[in-house]
N, C-alpha and C positions, 0 to 999 in steps of 0.2 A: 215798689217805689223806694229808690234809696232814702234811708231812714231821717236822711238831714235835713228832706224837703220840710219835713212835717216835725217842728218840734215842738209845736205847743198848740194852744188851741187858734190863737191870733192866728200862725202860718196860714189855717184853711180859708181866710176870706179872699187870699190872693187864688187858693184853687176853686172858689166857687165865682169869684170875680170873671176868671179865666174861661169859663163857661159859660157866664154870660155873654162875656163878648162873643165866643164864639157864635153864640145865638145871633147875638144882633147883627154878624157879618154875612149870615146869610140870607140869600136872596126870599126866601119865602119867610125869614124873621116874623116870630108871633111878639117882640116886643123891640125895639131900641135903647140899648145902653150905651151909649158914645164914648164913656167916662171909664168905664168897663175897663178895657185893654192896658188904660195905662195906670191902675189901680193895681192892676194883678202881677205886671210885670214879667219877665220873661219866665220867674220862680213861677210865677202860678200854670203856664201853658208849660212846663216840664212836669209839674204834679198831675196837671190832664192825662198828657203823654204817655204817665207811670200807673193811670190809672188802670186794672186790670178787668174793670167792670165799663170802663171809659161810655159806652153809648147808653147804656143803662141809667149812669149816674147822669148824663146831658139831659135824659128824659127827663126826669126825678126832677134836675134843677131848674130845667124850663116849665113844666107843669106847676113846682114851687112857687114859684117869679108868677107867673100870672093868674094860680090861685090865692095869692094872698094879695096881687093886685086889686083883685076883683073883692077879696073881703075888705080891703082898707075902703075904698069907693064905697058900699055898702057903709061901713061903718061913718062916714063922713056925712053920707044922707039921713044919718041919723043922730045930725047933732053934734059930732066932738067938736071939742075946739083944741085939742092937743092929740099928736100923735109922741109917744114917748117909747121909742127904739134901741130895747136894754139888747146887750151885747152886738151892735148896728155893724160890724165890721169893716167890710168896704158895701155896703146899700147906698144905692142912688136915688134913691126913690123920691127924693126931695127936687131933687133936678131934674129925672124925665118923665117922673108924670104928670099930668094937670092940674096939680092943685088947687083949693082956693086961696086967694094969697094973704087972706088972713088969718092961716092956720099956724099953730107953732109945733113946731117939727123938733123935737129933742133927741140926739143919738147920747147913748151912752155906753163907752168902752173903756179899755184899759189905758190910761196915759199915752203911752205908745204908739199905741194905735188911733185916738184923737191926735197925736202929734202927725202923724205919720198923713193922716187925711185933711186934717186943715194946710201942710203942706202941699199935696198935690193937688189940693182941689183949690188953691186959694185967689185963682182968679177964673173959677167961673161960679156961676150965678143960678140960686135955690130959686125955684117956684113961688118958695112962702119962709116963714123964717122961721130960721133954720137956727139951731143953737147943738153944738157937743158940749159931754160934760164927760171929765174923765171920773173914774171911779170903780174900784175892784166886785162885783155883786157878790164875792166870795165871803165877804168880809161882812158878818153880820149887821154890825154897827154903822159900817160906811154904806151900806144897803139899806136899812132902817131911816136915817137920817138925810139919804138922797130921796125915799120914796115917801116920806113927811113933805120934804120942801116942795117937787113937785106936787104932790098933793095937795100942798095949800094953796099952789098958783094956779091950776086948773080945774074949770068947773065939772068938765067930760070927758075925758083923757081913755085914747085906746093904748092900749100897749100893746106895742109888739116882741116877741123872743122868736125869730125865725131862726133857724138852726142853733137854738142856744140850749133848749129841754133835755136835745138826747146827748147833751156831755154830762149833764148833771145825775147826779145819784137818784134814785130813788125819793130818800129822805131830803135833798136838796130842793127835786122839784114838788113834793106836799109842802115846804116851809116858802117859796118861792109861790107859790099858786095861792096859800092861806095870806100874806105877808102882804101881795096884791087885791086880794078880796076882802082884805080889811080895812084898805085907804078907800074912803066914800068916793071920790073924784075917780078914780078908776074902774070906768062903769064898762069897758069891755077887753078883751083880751085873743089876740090870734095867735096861733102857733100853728108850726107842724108838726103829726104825731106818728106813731110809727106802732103798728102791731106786732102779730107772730114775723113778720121778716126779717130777722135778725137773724133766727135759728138756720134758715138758708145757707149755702155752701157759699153761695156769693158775697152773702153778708159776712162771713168770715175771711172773705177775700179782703173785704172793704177794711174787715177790722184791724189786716197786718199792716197796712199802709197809712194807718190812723194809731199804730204804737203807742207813738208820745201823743198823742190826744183823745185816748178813748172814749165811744161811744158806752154810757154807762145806763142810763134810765131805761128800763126794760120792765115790764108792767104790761098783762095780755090784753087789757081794755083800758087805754089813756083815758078816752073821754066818760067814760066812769070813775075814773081815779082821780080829773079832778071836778067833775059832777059834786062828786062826794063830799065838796071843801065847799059849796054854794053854788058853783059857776052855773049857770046855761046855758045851752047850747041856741046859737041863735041860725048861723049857718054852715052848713059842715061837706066840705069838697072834696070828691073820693079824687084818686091820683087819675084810674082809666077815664073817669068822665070828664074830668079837665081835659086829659092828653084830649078825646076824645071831641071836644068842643074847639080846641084851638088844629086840630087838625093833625097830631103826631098821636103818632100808634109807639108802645113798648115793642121795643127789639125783641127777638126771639131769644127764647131759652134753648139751652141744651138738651140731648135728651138726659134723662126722662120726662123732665118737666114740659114739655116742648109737647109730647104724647099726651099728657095729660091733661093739659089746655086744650089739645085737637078735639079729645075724647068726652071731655067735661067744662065745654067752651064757658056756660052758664054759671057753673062752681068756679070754675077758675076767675070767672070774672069778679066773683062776689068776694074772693078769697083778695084779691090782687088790689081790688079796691080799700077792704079792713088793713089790708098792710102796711097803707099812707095817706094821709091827708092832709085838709087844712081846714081849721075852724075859727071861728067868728064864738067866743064864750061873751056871754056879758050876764048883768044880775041880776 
């Protein structure tokens, strides 16, 4: 991927936008994102394009999209009344899922990137209401003081970071997962978490065309790393059995790996599953 698609962390909403859409234009689509396409922009389906893992990552981001569909739903029947969507990029989730429409729905991004979406989404219409709020999470003090106020305005509040953990350090996301379990009103938390698949040859494909925004939080058991800060584990969605519910199989690896799966169908399953998921933490 030429190096100028991707120059920051912002750029990648337009490449994971673009994948969505992609999803939703096809005819056996497992969801609908209307909004998608013209979010991503022609930039984002060039990043697809330059993608050198390209059907692998469609998996990944289609099974994402509908595993943490399914934990936000869950999480909602159990009471929030605030969804709060820290680094939100381009997510639509406010506009194509069913909400109920007296939920509030808070995205929060970098300036920019709230600018960038209140303009192209500024005449169509949220589910439930809907509020951005711009704000650096990098920034201890403007992190600290954004997650007071919403803490003091809601009673139940899920938070979501979906693709926001594995840019983060090590040390970013303990102070980021402690930081969240210490505001009372933030009683659950989902993300996607990523095991040994990093060290993979693919994953180092991923990491040359992610330069300027590298993937940093590496840690061999997430959901013990952040168990360990208070969390619980309430529901926890392997990647195969998502694919595997909505009806998409993992593309084929190369050999060796390819042999290895034929040989150790059972291991490899187990193996493929710890490599990624989606979890539902709360307290």
């Amino acid at each position: 991927m030429p190096e100028q698609l991707i120059n920051d962390v912002s750029d990648t909403a337009r490449w994971i936008a673009a994948f969505r859409a992609l999803e939703s234009e096809r005819t056996d689509a497992v969801f609908k994102d209307p909004l998608a396409r013209k979010l991503a922009t022609d930039k984002g389906f060039q990043m697809v394009e330059a993608t050198p893992i390209k059907d692998h990552m469609a998996f990944a981001m289609v099974t994402r999209t509908t595993g943490i569909d399914r934990l936000i739903n869950r999480a909602i029947e159990r009471g929030i009344d605030t969804v709060i969507n820290l680094g939100a990029g381009l997510d639509t989730r406010p506009y194509r899922m069913p909400l109920p429409v007296n939920l509030r729905w808070v995205e929060v991004d970098f300036p920019h990137m709230v600018d960038y979406k209140n303009k192209m989404l500024e005449n169509d219409i949220p589910a439930c209401h809907l509020q951005r709020l711009p704000a650096d999470l990098s920034n201890d003090r403007e992190r600290n003081a954004l997650f007071t106020r919403l803490g003091n305005e809601a009673k139940r509040a899920l938070i979501i970071t979906e693709g926001v953990v594995g840019y983060l350090t090590n040390e970013q996301g303990a102070q980021l997962s402690r930081a969240l379990f210490a505001m009372p009103a933030f009683h659950y938390w989902i993300m996607d978490y990523h095991g040994g698949l990093r060290r993979h040859r693919r994953a180092t494909d991923l990491k040359k065309i992610l330069a300027n925004a590298p993937l940093q939080f590496n840690v061999e058991n997430p959901i013990a790393f952040f168990t360990a800060h208070g969390w619980k584990v309430h529901d926890n969605i392997y990647l195969l059995d998502e694919g595997d519910r909505i009806g998409r199989k993992l593309p084929s690896f190369k050999f060796p790996l390819s042999l290895f799966i034929k040989l150790f169908p059972k291991k490899a399953r187990e193996i493929g599953n710890k490599t990624y998921g989606y979890v539902l933490f709360g307290k």
